[in-house]
N, C-alpha and C positions, 0 to 999 in steps of 0.2 A: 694682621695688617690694618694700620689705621687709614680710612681713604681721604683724600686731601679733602680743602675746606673751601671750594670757591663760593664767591661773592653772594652767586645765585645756585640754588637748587639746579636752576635749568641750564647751568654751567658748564655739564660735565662734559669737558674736550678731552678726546683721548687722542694720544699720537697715534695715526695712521699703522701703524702695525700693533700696537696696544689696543685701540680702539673702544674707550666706550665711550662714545659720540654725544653730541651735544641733548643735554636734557634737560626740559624747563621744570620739571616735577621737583621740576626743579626741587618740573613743572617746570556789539554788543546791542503805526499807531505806539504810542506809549500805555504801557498794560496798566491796567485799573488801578493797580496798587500805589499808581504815579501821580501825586499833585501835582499841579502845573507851578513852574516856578515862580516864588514870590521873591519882588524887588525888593527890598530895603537899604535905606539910606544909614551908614554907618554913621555912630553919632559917637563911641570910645575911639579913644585913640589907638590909632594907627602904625606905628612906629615899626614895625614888623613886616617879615614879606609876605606873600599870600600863603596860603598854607589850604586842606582841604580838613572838611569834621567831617563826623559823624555823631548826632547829636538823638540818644534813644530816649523815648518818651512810652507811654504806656498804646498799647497797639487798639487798633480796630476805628481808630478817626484822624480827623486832620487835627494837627498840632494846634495846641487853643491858645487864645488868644496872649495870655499869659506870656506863655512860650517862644511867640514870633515876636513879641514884644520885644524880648530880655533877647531873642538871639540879633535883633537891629542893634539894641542899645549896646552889645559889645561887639558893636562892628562888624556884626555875619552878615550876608546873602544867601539866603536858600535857592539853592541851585533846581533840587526837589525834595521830593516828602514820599515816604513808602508806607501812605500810612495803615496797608492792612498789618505788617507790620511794624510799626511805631518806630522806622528808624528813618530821619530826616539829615541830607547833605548839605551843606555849609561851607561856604570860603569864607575865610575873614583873615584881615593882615593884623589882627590884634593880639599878638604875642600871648596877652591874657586872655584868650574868648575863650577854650576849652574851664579853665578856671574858674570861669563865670556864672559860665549857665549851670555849669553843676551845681550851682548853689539855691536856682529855680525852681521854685514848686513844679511838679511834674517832671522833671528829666529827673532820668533814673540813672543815664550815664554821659559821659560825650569825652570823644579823643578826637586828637589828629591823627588821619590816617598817612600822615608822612611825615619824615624831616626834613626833608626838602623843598624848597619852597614852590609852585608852580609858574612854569611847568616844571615838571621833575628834572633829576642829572642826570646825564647821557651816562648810558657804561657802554664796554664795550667788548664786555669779556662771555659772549655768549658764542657755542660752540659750533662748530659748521655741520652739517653730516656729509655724509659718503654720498655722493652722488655718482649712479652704476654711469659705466661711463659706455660705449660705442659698442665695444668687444664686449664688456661684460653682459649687456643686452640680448646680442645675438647669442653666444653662451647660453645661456639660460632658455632663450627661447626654444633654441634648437633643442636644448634638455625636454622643455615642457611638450613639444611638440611630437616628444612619444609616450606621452601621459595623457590616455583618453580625458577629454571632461577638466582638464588645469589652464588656466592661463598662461601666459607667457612666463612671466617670474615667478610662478608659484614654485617652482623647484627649487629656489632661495629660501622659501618661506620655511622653514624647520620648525616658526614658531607656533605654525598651523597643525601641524602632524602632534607636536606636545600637549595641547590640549585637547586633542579628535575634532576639533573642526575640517578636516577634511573629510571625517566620515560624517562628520553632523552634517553638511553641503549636503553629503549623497540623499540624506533624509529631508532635510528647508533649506532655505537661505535668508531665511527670516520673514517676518511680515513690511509690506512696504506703510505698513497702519503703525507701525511703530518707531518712535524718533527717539537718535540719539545726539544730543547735544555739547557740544567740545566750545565748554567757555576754557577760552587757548588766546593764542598773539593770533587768532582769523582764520578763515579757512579759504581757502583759493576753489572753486564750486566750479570753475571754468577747468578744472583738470578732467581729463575724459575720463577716468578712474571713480571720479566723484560727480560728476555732474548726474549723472544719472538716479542718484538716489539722495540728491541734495534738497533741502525742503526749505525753502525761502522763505517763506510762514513765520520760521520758529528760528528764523536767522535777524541778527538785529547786533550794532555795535556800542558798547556799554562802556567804554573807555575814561568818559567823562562824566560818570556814577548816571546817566540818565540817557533813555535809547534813543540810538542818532538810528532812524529806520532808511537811510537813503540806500538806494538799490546799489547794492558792491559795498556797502560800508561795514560788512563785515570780513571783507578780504585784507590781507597783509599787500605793505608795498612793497619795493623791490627790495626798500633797503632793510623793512623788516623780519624777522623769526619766521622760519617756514613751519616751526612747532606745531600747532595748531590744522595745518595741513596735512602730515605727517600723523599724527596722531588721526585725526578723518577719517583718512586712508584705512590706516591698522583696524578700525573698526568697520567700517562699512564700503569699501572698493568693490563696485561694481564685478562681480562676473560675467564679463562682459567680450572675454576674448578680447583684453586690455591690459597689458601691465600685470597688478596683482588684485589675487583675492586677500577683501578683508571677512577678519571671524563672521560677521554677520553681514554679506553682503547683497541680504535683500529687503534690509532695514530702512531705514530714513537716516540721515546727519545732518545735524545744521550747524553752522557757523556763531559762537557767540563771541565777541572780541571784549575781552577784556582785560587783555596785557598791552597796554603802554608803546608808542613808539620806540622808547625806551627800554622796552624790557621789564617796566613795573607790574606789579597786579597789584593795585589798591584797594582797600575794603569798599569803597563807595561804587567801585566797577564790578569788583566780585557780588554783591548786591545787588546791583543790579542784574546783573546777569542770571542769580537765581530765582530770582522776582520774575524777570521774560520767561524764562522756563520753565516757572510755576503756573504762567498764564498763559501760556502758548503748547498747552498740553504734548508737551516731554514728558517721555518717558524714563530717561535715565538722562544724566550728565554727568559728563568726566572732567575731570577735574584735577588736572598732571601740571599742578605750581604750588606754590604757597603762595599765602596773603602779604606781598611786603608790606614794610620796611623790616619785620620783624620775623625771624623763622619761627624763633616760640614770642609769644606775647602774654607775657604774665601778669596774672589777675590783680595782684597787689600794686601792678602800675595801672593809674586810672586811665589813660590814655591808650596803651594795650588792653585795658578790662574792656572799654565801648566797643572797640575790632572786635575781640572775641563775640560780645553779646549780640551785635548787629549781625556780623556774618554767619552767628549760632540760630536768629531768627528767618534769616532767609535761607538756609539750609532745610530747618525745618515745616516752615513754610511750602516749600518746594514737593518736599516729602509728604507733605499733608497733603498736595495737590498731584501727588500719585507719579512723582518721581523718585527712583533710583539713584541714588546721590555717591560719585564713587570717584575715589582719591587717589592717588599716589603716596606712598610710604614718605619718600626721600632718599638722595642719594650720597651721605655722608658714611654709613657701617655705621650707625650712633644705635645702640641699644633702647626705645626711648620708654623702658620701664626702669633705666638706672636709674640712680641715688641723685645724678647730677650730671648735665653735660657741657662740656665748653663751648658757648657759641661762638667764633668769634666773628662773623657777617653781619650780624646788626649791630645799628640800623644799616641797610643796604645801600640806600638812596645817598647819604653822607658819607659819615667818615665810622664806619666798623669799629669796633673794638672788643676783646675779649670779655665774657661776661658768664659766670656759672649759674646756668637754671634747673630750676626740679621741671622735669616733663612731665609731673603727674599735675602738677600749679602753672606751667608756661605750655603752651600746647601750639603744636605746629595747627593755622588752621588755613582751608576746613578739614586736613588730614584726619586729626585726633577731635574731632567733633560727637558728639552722640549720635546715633543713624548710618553716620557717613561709612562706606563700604572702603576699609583702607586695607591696598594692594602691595603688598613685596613684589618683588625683580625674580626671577630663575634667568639662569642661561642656558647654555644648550646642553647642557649634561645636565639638567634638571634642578642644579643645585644653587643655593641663593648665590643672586651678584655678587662682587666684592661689593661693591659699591652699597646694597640695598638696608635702609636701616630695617629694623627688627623688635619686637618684643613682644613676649607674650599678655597677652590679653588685651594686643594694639592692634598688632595686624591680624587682619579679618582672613586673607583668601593672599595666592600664589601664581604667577603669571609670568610669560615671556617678558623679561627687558632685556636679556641681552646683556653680555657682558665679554670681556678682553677674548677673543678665539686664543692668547695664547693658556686662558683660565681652562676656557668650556668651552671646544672644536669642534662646530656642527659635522655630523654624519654626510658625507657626497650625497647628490649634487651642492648641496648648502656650500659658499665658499664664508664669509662670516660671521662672526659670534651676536652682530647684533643685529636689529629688526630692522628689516626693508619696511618702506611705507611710502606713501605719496610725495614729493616736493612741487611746492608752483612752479607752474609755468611747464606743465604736461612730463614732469622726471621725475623720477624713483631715487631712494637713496637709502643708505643708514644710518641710525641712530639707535642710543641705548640710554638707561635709564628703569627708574621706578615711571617716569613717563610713560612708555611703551607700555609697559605692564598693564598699569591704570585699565585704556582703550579695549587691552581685549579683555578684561572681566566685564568693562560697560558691554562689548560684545555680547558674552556670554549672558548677560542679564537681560538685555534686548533679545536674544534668541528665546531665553523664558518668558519674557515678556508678548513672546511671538505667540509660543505653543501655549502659555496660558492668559490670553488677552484681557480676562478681570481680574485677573490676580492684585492685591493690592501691593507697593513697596512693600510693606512686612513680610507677604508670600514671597515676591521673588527673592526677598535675600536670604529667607529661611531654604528655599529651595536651593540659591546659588550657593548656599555653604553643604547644604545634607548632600548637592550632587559634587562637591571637591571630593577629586581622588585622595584623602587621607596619605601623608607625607611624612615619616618619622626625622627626626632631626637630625642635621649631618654632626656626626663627633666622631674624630674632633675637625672641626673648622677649620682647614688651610689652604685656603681657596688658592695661595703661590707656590707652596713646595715648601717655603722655607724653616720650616719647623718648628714654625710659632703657631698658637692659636690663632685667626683672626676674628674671632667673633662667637659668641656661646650661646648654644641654644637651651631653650625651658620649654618645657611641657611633651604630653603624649603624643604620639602617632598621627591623631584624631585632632590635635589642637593646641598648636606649637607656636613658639615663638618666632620661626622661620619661617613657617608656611602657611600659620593659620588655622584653618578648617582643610586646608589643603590646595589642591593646583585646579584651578577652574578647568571644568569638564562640559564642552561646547555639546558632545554627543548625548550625553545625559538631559541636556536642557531641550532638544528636542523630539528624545522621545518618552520623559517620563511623563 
C-alpha cells in the first residue's frame, strides 16, 4: 500500500471511520547564544519580496565585521546572530543576497529558509482530531472508575499498556526535576491535564527565528494546530484524577512554538528553539514536524545545504548541553534507505512539484540528523503504521502512533486505533501519526532521565535503545488484507528496519 502524499507531514486527515488523524510529524530573557539585533540600511537592490536566511559563519563569536558589512551591502537585516553557534538570521528583499554573501570571507554557507515571501502562504490542509465527545467521556470514566489508581480516560489509553508505562507509574511518575520540551505549533499550559507540570522557565515563542519571552506566547490561538498540545499531553499529563495519564507524568513540559500561524516550521524558528533548550536546561525535546519548505533538503542545493548545517548545529549544540533530542520518522510508508524517493510537497510554502532525491544526500531534517533519536509509528496490534516511514539503520526505536482501527483494533475498553492526548481549551481527543509516537519515547527518555539524573544524552539513549523490547520484522507486510506487499522490512530481531532497537519500554527505564 503506498500511503498518500499530503502537502505537510502534519497533514495526515483520515476519514472518521478510517482514522489516522491529523499529524504534524508531520510533525518559542533571550538565551546567551542571542545577539541583539543589528539594523542595517539596505544599499543592493531590492527588487524582490522579503524572504528570511540563514547565513552560517564559523561558531563561537559575533559575526565580524567583514560579514555584517557584506550582509548590509546585499540588502540583509539581521533579525539575530546565534553566535555560540555561528548561525546568523537575515531578511532581505534582494533576490540575490543568499548569492552574495556566499562569496564572503567567512560564511561557510547561507540559504533561504523559504519560498515564500514573508509572511509566509496560508494552507489549509491541516488535519482535525477526534475530540471525545459528551457520551464518550462518561464511557470511559465510568470504565476507569473500576480501575484502582487510573484516571478517567486512561482506559482509552491501549497506548500505555503497549510500552508498560502503566506498570512503570506503579514504580515513578517521573522526576518533576526533569523537562521535557515540544518545540510544536504551542502548548495550551492552562489545560488542567498540563498545567500542573508545565514549566514556564523553559517555555518561550521562537516563530520569528528569535524568543518573543511574553507570558502566553507560547500558547496556540483558536484558529491554530492543537498539535503541540496534544503531543504535551501524550508525554507528560498530570495524574492527577483528570482526563489522561501521560507516559511520564511526574515530569516537567514546556511549550516551545515554533510552527507558524500557518503551519510552517522554518529553520530560523527551529534554531531557535534548540538554542532556548539548550540554555534553559532541557532535558529532552520532541520534535514531531519537519524543517519546511523542504521534506528532504539536499546538500548539492546551496540553499538546502545552509538548513541542513544550521539546524545540524543547533541540534547538536543542544545535545552538548545535555539534551535528548528526539524525532518523528514521518508519515508517507517511504523507505528512507531506498535508492530514491519521489517528493512531490516541496517546496511547501509555493507551488509543490514532483522531484526524485537519494535520502542518503537529501535528509528529512532534524529526523535523519546525527544524535537525533528517530521514532516509527506501531498501532495497536503492535505492528508498524501504514502510514510510518522506515528503514534500516534510520530508524532508532518503535512507539505508539496509532493507526486506521480498521488496520490495528485496540483490545476493550480502548474504542480507537489512535492516540488520545490533550486538546486546548481543557478537551481530549484523537490523533495519529509518527507525531504521537515521537512524545512517548521523549516520555520514556525523561523517565530515564528520572531514575538516572547524571546520565549524560549518550547514556540515556544507549539505555533507551539496550531497554527496547527487541521486535522481529513483520513478513510479509499487508497492513490491508489486499495481498500486496506494503512495505519490506531489513534487518534482525535486535535491529530492524521497522522497529529499530525495538518498542520503547517505560517499565525498564525505571527500574534498571
Amino acid at each position: 500500500m503506498t500511503a498518500p502524499h499530503p502537502r505537510h507531514r502534519r497533514a495526515l486527515a483520515i476519514p472518521a471511520g478510517l482514522a489516522v488523524a491529523a499529524s504534524l510529524a508531520f510533525l518559542p530573557g533571550t538565551p546567551a547564544t542571542a545577539a541583539p539585533a543589528v539594523e542595517s540600511a539596505p544599499s543592493a537592490a531590492t527588487d524582490g519580496t522579503s524572504l528570511s536566511y540563514v547565513v552560517n559563519v564559523s561558531p563561537g563569536h559575533r559575526p565580524s565585521a567583514t560579514v555584517r558589512r557584506a550582509i548590509a551591502k546585499a540588502g540583509g537585516t539581521i533579525v539575530t546572530s546565534y553566535d555560540r553557534i555561528g548561525v546568523i538570521v537575515v531578511h532581505s528583499a534582494n533576490p540575490d543576497f543568499a548569492k552574495s554573501v556566499r562569496k564572503v570571507r567567512g560564511v561557510q554557507s547561507a540559504g533561504a529558509t523559504r519560498t515564500a515571501p514573508l509572511p509566509s502562504a496560508a494552507t489549509t490542509d491541516t488535519g482535525a482530531p477526534q475530540v471525545l465527545s459528551g457520551v464518550e467521556l462518561a464511557a470511559a470514566e465510568a470504565t476507569s472508575a473500576k480501575a484502582e489508581g487510573q484516571d478517567p480516560l486512561e482506559s482509552l489509553q491501549w497506548d500505555l499498556p503497549a510500552i508498560k508505562a502503566d506498570k512503570a507509574h506503579e514504580k515513578s511518575l517521573g522526576s518533576e526535576k526533569v523537562t521535557v520540551a515540544v518545540l510544536d505549533t504551542g502548548v495550551d499550559d492552562t489545560h488542567p491535564d498540563i498545567a500542573p507540570n508545565f514549566d514556564r522557565e523553559a517555555s518561550v515563542n521562537c516563530v520569528a527565528g528569535k524568543p518573543d519571552t511574553t507570558d502566553g506566547a507560547w500558547r496556540p490561538s483558536a484558529s491554530e494546530s492543537p498539535h503541540g498540545t496534544h503531543v504535551a499531553g501524550e508525554i507528560a499529563a498530570a495524574k492527577n484524577g483528570i482526563g489522561m495519564t501521560g507516559v511520564a507524568p511526574g515530569v516537567k513540559v514546556s511549550g516551545i512554538k515554533v510552527g507558524n500561524p500557518d503551519g510552517f516550521f522554518y529553520t530560523e524558528a527551529v534554531v531557535c528553539g534548540f538554542m532556548w533548550a539548550a540554555e534553559h536546561g532541557v532535558d529532552v525535546t520532541n520534535n514531531s514536524y519537519y524543517t519546511d519548505p523542504w521534506y528532504f533538503n539536499c546538500k548539492d542545493d546551496p540553499d538546502q545545504k545552509a538548513l541542513v548545517e544550521a539546524v545540524s548545529r543547533a541540534t547538536r549544540y543542544a545535545e552538548k548541553k545535555g539534551a535528548v533530542n528526539v524525532a518523528a520518522a514521518g508519515n508517507e510508508n517511504y523507505d528512507l534507505t531506498s535508492d530514491e524517493i519521489t517528493d512531490p510537497s516541496s517546496p511547501n510554502d509555493t507551488t509543490p512539484g514532483d522531484r526524485t532525491v537519494d535520502p542518503s544526500k537529501c535528509l528529512d531534517i532534524p529526523t535523519q540528523l546525527p544524535g537525533v533519536v528517530t521514532v516509527a509509528a506501531t498501532g495497536a496490534k503492535g505492528l508498524k503504521s501504514s502510514f510510518s516511514n522506515h528503514g534500516l539503520g534510520v530508524i532508532d526505536i518503535a512507539a505508539p502512533g496509532g493507526d486506521s482501527t480498521a488496520y490495528q483494533t485496540p483490545e476493550p475498553p480502548a474504542t480507537s486505533g489512535l492516540i488520545l492526548g490533550t486538546l486546548p481549551g481543557g478537551k481530549w481527543g484523537y490523533m495519529a501519526g509518527t507525531s504521537m509516537a515521537s512524545p512517548h519515547v521523549a516520555g520514556v527518555a525523561a523517565l530515564i532521565k528520572s531514575t538516572h539524573p547524571h546520565a549524560s544524552p549518550a547514556m540515556v539513549k544507549a539505555l533507551l535503545y539496550a531497554e527496547a523490547d527487541a521486535t522481529a520484522c513483520t513478513k510479509p507486510y499487508d497492513i490491508d488484507g489486499d495481498g500486496k506487499v506494503d512495505a519490506v522490512c531489513e534487518g534482525p530481531k535486535n535491529r530492524n528496519g521497522f522497529y529499530g532497537w525495538g518498542m520503547a519500554d517505560a517499565l525498564d527505564a525505571v527500574t534498571w
